[in-house]
C-alpha positions in Angstrom: 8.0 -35.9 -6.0 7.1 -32.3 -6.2 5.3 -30.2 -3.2 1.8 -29.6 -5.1 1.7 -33.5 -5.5 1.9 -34.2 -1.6 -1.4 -32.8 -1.5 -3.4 -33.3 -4.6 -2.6 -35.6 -8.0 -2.5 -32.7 -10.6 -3.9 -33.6 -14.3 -2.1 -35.7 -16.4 -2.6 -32.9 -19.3 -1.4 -29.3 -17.8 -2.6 -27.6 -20.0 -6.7 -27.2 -19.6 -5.7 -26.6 -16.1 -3.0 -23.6 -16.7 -5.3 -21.7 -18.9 -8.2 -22.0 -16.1 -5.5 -20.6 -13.3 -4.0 -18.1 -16.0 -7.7 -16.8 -16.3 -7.9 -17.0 -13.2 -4.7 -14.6 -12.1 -5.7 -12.4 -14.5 -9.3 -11.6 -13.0 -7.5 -11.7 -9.2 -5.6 -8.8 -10.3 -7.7 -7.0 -12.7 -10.4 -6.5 -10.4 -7.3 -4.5 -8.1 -6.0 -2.9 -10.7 -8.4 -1.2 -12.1 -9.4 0.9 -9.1 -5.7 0.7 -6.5 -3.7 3.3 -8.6 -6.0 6.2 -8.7 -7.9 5.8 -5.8 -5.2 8.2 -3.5 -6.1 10.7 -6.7 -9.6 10.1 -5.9 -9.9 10.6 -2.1 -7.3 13.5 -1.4 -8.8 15.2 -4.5 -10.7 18.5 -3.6 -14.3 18.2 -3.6 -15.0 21.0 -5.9 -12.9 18.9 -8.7 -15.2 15.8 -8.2 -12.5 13.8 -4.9 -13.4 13.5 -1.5 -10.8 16.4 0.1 -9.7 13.7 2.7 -6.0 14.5 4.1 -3.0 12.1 3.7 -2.9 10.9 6.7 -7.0 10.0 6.1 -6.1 8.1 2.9 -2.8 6.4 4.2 -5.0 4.6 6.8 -7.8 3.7 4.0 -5.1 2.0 2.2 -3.3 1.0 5.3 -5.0 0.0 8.0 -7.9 -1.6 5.7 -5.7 -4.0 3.7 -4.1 -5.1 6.9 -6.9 -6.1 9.1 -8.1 -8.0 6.0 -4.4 -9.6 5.7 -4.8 -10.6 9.6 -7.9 -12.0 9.1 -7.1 -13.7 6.1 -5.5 -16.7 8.0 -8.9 -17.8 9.9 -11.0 -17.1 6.3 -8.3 -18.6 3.6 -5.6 -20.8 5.7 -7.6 -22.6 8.0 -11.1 -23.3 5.7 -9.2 -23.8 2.9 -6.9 -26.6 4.3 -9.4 -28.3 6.6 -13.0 -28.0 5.5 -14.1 -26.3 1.8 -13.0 -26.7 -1.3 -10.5 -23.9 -2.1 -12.1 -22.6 -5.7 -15.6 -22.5 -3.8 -14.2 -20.4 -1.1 -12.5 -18.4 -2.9 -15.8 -17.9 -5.3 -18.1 -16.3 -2.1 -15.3 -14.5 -1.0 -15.4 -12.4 -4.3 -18.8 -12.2 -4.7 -19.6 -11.0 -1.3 -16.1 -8.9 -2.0 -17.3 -7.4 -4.6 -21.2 -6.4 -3.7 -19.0 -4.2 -0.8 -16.4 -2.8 -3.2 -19.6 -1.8 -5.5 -21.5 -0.1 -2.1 -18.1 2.2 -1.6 -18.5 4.3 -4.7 -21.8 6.1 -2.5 -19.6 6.5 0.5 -18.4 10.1 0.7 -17.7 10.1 4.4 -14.1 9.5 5.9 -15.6 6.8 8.6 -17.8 5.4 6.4 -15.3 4.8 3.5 -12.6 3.5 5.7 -15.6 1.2 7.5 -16.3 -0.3 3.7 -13.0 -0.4 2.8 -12.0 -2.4 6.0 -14.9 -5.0 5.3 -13.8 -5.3 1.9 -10.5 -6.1 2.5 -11.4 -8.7 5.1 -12.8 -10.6 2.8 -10.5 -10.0 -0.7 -7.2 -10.2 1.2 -7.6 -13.8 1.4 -8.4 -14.5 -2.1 -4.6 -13.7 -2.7 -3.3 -16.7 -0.5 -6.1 -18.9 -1.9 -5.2 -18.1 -5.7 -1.5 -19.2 -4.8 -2.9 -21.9 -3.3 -5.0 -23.4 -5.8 -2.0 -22.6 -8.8 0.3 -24.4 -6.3 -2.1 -27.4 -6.0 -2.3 -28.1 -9.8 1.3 -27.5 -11.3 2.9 -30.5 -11.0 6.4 -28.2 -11.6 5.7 -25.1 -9.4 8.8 -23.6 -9.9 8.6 -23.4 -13.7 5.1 -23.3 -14.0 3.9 -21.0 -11.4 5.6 -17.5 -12.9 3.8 -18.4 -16.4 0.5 -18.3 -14.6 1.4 -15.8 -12.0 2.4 -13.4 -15.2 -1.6 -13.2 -16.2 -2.0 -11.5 -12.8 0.2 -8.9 -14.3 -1.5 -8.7 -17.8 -4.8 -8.1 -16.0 -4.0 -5.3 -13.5 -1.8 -3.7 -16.9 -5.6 -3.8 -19.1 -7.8 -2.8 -16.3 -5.3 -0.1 -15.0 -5.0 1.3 -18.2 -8.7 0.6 -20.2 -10.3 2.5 -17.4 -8.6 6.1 -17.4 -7.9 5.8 -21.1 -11.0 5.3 -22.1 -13.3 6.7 -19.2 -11.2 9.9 -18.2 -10.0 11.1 -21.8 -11.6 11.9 -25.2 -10.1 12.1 -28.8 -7.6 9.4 -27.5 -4.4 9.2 -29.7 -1.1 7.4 -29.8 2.3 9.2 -29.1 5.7 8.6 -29.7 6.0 9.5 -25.7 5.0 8.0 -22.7 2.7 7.2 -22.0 2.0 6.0 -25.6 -1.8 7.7 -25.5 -3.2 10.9 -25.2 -6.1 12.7 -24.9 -8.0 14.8 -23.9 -9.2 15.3 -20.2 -13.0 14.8 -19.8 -15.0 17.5 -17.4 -14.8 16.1 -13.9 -12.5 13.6 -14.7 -11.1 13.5 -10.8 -14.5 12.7 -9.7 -15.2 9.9 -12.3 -11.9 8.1 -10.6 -14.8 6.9 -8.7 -16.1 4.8 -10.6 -13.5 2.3 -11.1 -14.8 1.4 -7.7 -18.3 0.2 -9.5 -16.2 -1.6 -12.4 -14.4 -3.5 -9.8 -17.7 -4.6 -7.9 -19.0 -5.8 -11.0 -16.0 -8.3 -12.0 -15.5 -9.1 -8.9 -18.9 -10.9 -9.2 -18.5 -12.3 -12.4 -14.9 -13.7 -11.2 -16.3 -15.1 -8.2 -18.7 -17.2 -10.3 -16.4 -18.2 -12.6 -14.3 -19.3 -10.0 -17.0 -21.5 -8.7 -17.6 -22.9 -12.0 -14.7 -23.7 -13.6 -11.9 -23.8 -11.3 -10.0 -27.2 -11.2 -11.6 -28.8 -7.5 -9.2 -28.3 -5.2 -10.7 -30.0 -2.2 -9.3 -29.7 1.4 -6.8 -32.5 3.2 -9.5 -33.7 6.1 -7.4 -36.2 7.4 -4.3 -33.7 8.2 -2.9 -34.2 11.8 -3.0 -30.7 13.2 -6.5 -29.4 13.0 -4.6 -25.5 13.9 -3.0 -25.1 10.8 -2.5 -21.6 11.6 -1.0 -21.8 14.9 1.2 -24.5 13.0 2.6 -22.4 10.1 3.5 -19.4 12.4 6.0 -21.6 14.0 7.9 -21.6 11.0 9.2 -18.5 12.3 11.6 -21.1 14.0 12.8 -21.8 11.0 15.7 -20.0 10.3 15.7 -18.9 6.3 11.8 -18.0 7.0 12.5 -16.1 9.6 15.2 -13.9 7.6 12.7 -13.4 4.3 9.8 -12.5 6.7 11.6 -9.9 8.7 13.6 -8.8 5.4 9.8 -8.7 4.0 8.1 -6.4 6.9 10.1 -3.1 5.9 9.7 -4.1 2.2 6.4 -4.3 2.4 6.1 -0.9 3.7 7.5 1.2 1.6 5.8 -0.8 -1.2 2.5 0.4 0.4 3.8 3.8 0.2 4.8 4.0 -3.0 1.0 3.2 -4.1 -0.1 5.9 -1.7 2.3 8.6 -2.8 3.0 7.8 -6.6 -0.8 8.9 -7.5 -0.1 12.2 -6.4 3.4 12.3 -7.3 3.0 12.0 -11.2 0.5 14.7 -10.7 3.2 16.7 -9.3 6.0 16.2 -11.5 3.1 17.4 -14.7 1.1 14.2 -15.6 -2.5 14.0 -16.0 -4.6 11.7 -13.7 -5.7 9.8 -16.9 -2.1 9.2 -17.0 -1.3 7.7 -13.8 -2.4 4.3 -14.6 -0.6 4.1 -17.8 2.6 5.6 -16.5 2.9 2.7 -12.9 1.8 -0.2 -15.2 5.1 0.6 -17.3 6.1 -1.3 -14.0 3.4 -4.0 -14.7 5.0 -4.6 -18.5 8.5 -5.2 -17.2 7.0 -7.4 -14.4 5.7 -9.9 -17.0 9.1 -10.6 -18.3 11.2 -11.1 -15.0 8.3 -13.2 -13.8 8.8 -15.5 -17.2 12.3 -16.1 -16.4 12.1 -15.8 -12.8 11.9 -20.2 -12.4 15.3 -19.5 -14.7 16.7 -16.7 -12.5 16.3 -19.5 -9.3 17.7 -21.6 -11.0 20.8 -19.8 -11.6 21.2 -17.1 -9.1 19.3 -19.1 -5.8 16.7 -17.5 -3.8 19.0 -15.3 -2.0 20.5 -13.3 -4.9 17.4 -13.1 -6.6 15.8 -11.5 -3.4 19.0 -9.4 -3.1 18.1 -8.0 -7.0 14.6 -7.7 -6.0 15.9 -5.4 -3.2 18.2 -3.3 -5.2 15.8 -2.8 -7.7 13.5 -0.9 -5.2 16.5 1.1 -3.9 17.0 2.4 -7.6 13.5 3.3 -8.3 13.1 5.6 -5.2 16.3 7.3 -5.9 15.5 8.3 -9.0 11.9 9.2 -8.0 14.1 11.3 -5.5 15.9 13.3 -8.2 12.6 13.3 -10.4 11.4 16.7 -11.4 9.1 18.0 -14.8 12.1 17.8 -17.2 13.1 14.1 -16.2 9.7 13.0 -16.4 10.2 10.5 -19.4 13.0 9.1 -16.9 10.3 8.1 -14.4 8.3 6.8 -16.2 11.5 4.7 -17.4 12.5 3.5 -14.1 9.2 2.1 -13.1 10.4 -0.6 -15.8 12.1 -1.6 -12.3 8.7 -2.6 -10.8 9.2 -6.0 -12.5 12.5 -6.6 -10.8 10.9 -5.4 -7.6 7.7 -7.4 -7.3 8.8 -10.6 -9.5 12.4 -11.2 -7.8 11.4 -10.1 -4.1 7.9 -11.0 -3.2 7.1 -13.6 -6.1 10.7 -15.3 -5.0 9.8 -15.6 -1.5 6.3 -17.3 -2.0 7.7 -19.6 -3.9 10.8 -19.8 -1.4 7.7 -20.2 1.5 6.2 -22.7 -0.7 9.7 -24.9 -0.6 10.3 -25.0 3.3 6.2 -25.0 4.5 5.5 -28.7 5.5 2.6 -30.3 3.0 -0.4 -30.4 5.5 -0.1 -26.2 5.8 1.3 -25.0 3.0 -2.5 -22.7 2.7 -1.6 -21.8 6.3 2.4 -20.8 5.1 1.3 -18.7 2.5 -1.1 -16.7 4.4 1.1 -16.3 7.2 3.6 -15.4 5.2 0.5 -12.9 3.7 0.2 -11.0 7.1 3.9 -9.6 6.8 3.4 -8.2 3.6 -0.1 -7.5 3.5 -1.0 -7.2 7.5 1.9 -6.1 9.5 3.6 -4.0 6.8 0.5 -2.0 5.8 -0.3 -1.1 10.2 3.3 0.0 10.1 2.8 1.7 6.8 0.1 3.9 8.3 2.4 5.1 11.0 5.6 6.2 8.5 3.3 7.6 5.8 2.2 9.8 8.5 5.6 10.4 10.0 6.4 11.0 6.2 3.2 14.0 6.0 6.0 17.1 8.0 9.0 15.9 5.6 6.8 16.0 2.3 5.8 19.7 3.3 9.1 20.7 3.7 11.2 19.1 1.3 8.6 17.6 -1.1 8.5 14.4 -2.6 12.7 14.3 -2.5 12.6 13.8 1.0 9.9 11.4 1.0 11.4 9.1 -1.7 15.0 9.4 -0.2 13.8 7.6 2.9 11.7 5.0 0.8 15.7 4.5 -0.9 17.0 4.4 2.8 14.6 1.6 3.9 14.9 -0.3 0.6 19.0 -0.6 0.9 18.5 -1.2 4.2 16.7 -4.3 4.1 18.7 -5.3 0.9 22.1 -5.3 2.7 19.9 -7.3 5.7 19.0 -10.3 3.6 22.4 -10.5 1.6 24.2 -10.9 5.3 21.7 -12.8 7.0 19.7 -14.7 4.3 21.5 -18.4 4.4 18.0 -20.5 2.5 17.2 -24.1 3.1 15.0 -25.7 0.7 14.2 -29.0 2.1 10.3 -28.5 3.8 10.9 -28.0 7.2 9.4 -31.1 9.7 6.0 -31.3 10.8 7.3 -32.2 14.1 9.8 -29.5 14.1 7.6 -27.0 13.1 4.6 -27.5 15.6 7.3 -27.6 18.4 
């Protein structure tokens, strides 16, 4: 029997459902996409070129500390509703609606306090939209393990369009393709920092449209009332007793930070190192191409390699990618945008790997609960710490430059990869209910 069909009896036909959660993935990340990659551009920008002039430290928290009260949140608005008392897809529709009318209201803040304020109410309630789309994919694939990284892939298709439709086509004029990366050029429109901002009012707008899609036409995916343990939450945190969670979550907590840093430093980093901040976009989601192949085979990968290799390549795929970001300069600029191919190696193998690897050892009543849990590492946790080491990273980028900064990103990364190769022992069967609520 597999895990989704503990909980729910998926459709005898998968395939109307798939193409519901593919559109579905695709939206979840789109509506991130479009506005996550420029937005450090947009606030430390200077306000005579159109940005807000806030300091790195300022924007490291707006990306930082935001995301991760929503991530701690996340298990009291998408674990615990979602497993107990609403369907998941209607949940998950207010969420982004409400989500998106706040996302909408930040393109008029200007302020530092009232931009991080926004931001902060925003993420509380999109951070647990990411658990509850994992959730409802998980319910309705009656293979998760081969099924899950087809659907998952859309995510990547959508953030790769929106990332890249919006500066292309909003920040540039006479647009034309080139035998370089990153494949179009153009030219840059007046105030073209300034009109970052409104990727911000793009992203309200399908944020809405999403969210009543996803109260539509979602497959019902209606909550386990008669489960034993009314605390799910309280539950899925004593998983931490289980031994293989334990290692991925504490191989995941450094991780997880210097993925938040790379989105706050690459911005500014391409701009740096000669690229336009049309280009940006175009030039990360290079990462976002490769990420729809690794996550196509990844059920293969698995399969062959076991969760622990396949986080160990997920690992040494970030350590790359910083070093070379570390030896980057204007001449070797067709080289980074190269090794951001990486991203997919990154991303698919590490943090889709250990969802799915949560997925396996969560016990069926609180497998919501498990991934959002697992959610406040990555997304919670990681992002707090972040917030502190992007700021300790502020004196070494004025002294050494990006080199510095990146060279401690690869520090961390083969760090935590040599942590998990040692340590990491996985065990597959779900751990007990009675085991885990001890």
């Amino acid at each position: 029997m597999s895990t989704a069909s503990v909980r729910y009896a998926p459709a005898k036909d998968p395939t109307p459902a798939m193409i519901k959660l593919s559109i579905m993935m695709f939206m979840q990340y789109a509506v991130w996409g479009v506005w996550l990659p420029y937005l450090a551009n947009y606030l430390s920008g200077p306000v005579s070129a159109g940005g807000l002039g806030f300091t790195g430290g300022q924007v490291g928290w707006i990306l930082g500390l935001a995301g991760s009260i929503g991530a701690v949140t996340a298990p009291f608005l998408a674990g615990q509703i979602a497993d107990r008392f609403l369907n998941a897809e209607i949940y998950l529709g207010i969420l982004l609606v409400v989500g998106g009318v706040i996302k909408y209201c930040t393109y008029y803040a200007h302020s530092y306090n009232a931009f991080l304020w926004l931001s902060i109410a925003y993420s509380v309630v999109y951070m647990p939209t990411l658990a509850l789309t994992n959730s409802i994919a998980f319910a309705h694939l009656d293979d998760s393990e081969k099924r899950f990284p087809w659907v998952r892939l859309w995510g990547t298709i959508g953030w790769i369009v929106a990332s890249n439709a919006f500066p292309l086509i909003w920040l540039q004029t006479d647009l034309h393709f080139t035998a370089l990366p990153p494949f179009v050029a153009g030219t840059p429109r007046p105030g073209s920092n300034g009109l970052i901002g409104d990727c911000l009012r793009v992203s309200g707008v399908a944020a809405i449209l999403y969210g009543v899609f996803a109260m539509l036409l979602l497959p019902r995916t209606r909550p386990k009332r008669h489960a034993e343990n009314p605390f799910a939450f309280a539950k899925a945190f004593a998983l931490l007793k289980h031994p293989g969670f334990l290692v991925v979550t504490l191989a995941a907590l450094p991780i997880s930070m210097i993925h938040q840093v790379y989105f706050i430093r690459t911005g500014p980093f391409l701009e740096s190192v000669g690229f336009s901040v049309a280009h940006v976009g175009p030039v990360m989601s290079v990462g976002q191409f490769s990420e729809i192949l690794f996550l196509a085979f990844l059920g293969y990968m698995l399969a062959r390699l076991g969760y622990r290799w396949t986080l160990v390549l997920g690992g040494i795929a970030y350590t790359l990618r910083f070093l070379v970001f570390a030896l980057g300069t204007e001449e070797t600029r067709s080289l980074i945008v190269a090794v951001n191919a990486l991203h997919g190696l990154c991303y698919g193998c590490f943090f889709a790997g250990a969802f799915l690897y949560v997925e396996r050892v969560a016990p069926p009543d609180i497998r919501h609960s498990a991934q959002t849990v697992f959610g406040i590492i990555i997304l919670g946790l990681g992002p707090v710490l972040a917030g502190f080491y992007n700021g300790w990273l502020e004196p070494l980028l004025a002294e050494d430059g990006y080199r510095a900064v990146w060279l401690v990103q690869t520090a961390v990364a083969l760090g935590s990869t040599i942590f998990i190769g040692i340590a990491f022992r996985p065990r597959l069967t779900p751990a007990a209910p009675a085991a885990a609520s001890a």
